[in-house]
MARDOLO-329517 format. One record per residue: residue number from 1; residue in three letters; x, y, z of N, C-alpha, C in turn. Coordinates in Angstrom, 3 decimals, decimal comma. Example, Ala and Ser with C-alpha at 12.3 -4.5 7.8 and 13.67 -1.06 7.14 Angstrom:
<sites>
+-----+------+----------+----------+----------+----------+----------+----------+----------+----------+----------+
:  nr : rest :     n_c1 :     n_c2 :     n_c3 :    ca_c1 :    ca_c2 :    ca_c3 :     c_c1 :     c_c2 :     c_c3 :
+-----+------+----------+----------+----------+----------+----------+----------+----------+----------+----------+
:   1 :  ala :   13,190 :   -5,690 :    7,800 :   12,300 :   -4,500 :    7,800 :   13,200 :   -3,300 :    7,800 :
:   2 :  ser :   12,850 :   -2,250 :    7,080 :   13,670 :   -1,060 :    7,140 :   12,900 :    0,030 :    7,870 :
+-----+------+----------+----------+----------+----------+----------+----------+----------+----------+----------+
</sites>
This chain:
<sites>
+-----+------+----------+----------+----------+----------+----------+----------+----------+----------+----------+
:  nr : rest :     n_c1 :     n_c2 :     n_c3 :    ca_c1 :    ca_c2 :    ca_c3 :     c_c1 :     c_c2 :     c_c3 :
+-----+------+----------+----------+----------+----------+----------+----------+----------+----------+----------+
:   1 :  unk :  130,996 :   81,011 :  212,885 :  132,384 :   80,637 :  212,680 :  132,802 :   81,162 :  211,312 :
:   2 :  unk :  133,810 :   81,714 :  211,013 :  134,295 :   82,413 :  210,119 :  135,327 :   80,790 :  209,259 :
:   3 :  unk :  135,138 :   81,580 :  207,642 :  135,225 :   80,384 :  206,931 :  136,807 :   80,203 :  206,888 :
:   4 :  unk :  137,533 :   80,808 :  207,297 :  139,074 :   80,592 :  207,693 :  139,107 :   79,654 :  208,695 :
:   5 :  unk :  138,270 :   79,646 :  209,996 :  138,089 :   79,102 :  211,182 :  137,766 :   77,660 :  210,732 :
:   6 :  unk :  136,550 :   77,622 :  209,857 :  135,849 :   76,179 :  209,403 :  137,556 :   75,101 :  208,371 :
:   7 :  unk :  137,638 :   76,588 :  207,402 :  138,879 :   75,434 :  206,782 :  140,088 :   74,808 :  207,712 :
:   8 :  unk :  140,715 :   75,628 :  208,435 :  141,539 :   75,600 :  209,704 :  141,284 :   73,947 :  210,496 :
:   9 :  unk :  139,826 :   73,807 :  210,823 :  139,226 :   72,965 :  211,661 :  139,139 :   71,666 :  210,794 :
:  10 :  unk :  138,837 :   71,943 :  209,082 :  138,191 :   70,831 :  208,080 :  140,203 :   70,219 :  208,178 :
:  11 :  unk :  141,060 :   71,205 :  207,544 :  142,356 :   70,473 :  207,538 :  143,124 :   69,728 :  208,527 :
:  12 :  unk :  142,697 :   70,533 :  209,902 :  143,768 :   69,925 :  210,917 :  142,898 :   68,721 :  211,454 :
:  13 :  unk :  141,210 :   68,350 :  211,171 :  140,852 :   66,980 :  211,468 :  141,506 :   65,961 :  210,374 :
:  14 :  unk :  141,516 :   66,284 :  209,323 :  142,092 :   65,278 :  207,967 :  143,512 :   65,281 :  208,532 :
:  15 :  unk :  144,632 :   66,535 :  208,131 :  145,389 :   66,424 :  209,000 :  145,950 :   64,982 :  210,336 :
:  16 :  unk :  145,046 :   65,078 :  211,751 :  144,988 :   64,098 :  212,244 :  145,012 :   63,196 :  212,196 :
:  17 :  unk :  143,375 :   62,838 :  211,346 :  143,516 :   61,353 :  210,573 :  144,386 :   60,425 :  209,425 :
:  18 :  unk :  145,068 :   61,375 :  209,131 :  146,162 :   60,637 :  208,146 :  147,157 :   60,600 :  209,230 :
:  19 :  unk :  147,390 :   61,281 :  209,778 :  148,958 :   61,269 :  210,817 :  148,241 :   59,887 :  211,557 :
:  20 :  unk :  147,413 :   59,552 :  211,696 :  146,821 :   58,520 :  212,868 :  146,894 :   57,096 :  211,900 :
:  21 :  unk :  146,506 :   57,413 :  210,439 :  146,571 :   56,155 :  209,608 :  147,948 :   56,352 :  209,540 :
:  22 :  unk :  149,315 :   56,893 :  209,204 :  150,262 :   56,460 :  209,140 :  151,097 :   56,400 :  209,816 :
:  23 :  unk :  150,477 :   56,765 :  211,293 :  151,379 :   56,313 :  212,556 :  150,973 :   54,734 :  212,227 :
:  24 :  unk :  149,923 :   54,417 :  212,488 :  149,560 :   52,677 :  213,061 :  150,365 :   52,158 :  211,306 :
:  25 :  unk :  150,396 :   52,385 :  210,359 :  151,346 :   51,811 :  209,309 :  152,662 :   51,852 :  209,482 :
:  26 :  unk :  153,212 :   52,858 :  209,828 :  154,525 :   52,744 :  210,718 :  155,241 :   51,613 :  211,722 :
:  27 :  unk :  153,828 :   51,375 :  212,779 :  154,081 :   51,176 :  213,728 :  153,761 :   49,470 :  213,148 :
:  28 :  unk :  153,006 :   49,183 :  212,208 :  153,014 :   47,932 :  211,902 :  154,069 :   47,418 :  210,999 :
:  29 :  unk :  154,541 :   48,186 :  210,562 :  156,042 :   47,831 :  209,553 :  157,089 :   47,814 :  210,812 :
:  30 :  unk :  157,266 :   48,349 :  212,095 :  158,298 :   47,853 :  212,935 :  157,427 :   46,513 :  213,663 :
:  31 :  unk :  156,482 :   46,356 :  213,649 :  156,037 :   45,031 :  214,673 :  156,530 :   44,127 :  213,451 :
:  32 :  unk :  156,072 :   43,743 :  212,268 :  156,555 :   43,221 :  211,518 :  157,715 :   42,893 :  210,950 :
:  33 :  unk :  158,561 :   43,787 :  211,418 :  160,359 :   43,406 :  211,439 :  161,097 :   43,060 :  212,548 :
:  34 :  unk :  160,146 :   43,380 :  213,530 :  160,431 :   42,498 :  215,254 :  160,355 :   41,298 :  214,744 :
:  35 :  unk :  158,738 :   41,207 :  214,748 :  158,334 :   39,477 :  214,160 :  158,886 :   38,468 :  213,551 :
:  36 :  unk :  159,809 :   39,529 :  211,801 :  160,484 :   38,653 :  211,386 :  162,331 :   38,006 :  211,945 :
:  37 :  unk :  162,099 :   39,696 :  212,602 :  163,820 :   38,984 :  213,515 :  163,410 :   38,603 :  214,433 :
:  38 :  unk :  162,685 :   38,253 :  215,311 :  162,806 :   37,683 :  216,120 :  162,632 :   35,805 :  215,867 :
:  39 :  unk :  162,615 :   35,634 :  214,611 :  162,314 :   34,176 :  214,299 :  163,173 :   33,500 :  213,613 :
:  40 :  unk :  164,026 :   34,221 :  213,407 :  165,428 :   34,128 :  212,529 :  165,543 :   34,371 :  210,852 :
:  41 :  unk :  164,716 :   34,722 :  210,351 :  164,371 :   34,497 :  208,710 :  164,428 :   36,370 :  208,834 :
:  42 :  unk :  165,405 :   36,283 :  207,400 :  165,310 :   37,328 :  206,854 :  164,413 :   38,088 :  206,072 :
:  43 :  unk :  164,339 :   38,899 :  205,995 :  163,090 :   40,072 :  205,069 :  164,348 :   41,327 :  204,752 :
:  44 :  unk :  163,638 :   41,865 :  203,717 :  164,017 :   43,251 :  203,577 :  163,248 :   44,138 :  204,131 :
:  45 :  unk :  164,171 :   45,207 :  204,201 :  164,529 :   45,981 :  205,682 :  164,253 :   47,681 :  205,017 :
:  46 :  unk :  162,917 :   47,661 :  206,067 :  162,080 :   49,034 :  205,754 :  162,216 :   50,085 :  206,909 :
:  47 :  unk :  163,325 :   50,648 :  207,232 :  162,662 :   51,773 :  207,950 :  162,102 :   52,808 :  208,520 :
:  48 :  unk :  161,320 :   51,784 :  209,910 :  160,047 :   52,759 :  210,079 :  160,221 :   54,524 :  210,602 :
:  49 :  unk :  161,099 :   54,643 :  211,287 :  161,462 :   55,654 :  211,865 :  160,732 :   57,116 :  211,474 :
:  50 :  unk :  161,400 :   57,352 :  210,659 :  161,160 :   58,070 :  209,134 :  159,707 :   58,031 :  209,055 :
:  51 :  unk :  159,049 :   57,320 :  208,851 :  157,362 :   57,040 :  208,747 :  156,650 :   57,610 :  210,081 :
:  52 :  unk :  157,480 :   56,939 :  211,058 :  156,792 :   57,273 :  212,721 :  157,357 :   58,852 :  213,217 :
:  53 :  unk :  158,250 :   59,576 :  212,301 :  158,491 :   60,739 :  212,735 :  157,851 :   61,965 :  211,460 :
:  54 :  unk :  157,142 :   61,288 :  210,350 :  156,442 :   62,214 :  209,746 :  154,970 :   62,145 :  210,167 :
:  55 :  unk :  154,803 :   60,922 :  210,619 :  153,013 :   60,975 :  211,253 :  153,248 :   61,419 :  212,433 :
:  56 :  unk :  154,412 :   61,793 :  213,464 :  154,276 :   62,393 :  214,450 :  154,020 :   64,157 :  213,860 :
:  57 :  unk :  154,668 :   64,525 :  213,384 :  154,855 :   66,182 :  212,538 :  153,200 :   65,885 :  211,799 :
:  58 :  unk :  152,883 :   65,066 :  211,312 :  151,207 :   65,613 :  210,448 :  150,387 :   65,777 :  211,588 :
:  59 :  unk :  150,958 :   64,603 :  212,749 :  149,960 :   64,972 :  214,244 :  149,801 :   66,502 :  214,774 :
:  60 :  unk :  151,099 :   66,725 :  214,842 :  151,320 :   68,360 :  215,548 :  150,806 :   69,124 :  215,017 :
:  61 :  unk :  150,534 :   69,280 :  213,822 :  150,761 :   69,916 :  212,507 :  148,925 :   70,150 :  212,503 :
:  62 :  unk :  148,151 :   69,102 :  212,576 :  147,142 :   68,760 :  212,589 :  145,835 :   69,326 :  213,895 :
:  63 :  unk :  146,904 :   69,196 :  215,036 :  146,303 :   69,138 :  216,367 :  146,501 :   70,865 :  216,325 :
:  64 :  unk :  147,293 :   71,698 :  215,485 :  147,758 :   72,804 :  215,753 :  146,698 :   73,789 :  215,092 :
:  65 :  unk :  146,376 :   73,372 :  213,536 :  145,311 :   74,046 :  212,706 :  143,794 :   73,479 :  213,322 :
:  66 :  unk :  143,705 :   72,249 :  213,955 :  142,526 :   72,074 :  214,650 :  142,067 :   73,099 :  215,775 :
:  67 :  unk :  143,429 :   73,375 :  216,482 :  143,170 :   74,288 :  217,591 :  143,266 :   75,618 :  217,303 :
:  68 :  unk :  143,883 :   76,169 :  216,123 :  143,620 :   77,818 :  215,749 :  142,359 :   77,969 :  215,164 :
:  69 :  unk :  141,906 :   76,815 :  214,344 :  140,354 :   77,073 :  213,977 :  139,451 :   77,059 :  215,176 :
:  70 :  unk :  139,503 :   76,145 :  215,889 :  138,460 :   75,996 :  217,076 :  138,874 :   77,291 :  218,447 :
:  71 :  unk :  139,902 :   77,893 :  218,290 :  140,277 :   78,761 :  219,944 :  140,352 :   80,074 :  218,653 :
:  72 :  unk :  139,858 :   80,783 :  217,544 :  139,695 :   81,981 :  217,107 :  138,616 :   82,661 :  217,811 :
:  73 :  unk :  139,344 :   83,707 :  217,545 :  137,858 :   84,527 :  218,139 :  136,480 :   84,539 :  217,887 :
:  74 :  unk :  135,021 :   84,596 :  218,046 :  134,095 :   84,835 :  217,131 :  133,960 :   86,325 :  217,228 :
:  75 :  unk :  133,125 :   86,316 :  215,801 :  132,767 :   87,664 :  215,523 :  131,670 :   88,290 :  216,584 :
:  76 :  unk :  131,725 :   89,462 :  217,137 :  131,427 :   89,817 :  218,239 :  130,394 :   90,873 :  217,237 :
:  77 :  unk :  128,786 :   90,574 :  217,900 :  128,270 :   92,447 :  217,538 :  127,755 :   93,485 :  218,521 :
:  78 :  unk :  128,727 :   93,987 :  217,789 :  128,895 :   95,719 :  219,083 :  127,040 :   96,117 :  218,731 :
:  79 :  unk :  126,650 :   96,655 :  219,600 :  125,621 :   97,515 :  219,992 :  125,332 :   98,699 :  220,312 :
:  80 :  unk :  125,172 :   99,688 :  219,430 :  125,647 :  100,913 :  220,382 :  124,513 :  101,035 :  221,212 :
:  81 :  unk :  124,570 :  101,770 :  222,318 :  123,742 :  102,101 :  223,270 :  123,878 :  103,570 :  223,429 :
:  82 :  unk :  122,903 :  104,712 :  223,675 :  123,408 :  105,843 :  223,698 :  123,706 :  106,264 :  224,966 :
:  83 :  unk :  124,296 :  107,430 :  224,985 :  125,651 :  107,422 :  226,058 :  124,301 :  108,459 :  227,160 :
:  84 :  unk :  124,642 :  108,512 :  228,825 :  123,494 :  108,379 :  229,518 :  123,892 :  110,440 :  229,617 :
:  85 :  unk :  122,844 :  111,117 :  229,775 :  122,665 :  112,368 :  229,616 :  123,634 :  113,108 :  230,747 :
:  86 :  unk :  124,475 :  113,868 :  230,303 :  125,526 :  114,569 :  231,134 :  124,311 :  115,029 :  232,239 :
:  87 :  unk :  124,800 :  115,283 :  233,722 :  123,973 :  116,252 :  234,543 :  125,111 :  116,592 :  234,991 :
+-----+------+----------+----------+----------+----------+----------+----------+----------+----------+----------+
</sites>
């Protein structure tokens, strides 16, 4: 694997995993403002949107350099063979 291929593969797993930690932080700052409206008591007002549409983009973003590192070509070695005697 060629070391473009390896970094490609090292970023778009980190990549992932942060888009994955700040989807579920996202997604717990809207359960948490359900929670609090739905009980009648006010909180200040964070939103998630914004959060759940940049961990969607680090996902893509992530899943995209995962897959150009892992679907590159490998380095191929040619062989010559000599060519078979004219008759």
């Amino acid at each position: 694997m060629k070391v473009m291929s390896k970094v490609s593969v090292v970023v778009g797993v980190l990549a992932l995993l942060g888009g994955i930690g700040v989807l579920v932080w996202g997604g717990w700052i809207a359960y948490w403002h359900y929670a609090t409206l739905s009980t009648g008591r006010s909180a200040e007002f964070q939103n998630p949107i914004p959060i759940i549409v940049g961990a969607a983009a680090l996902l893509v973003l992530g899943g995209f350099l995962a897959g150009l590192g892992l679907g590159r070509p490998r380095k191929e070695v040619t062989t010559s063979t000599p060519a078979p005697p004219a008759v």
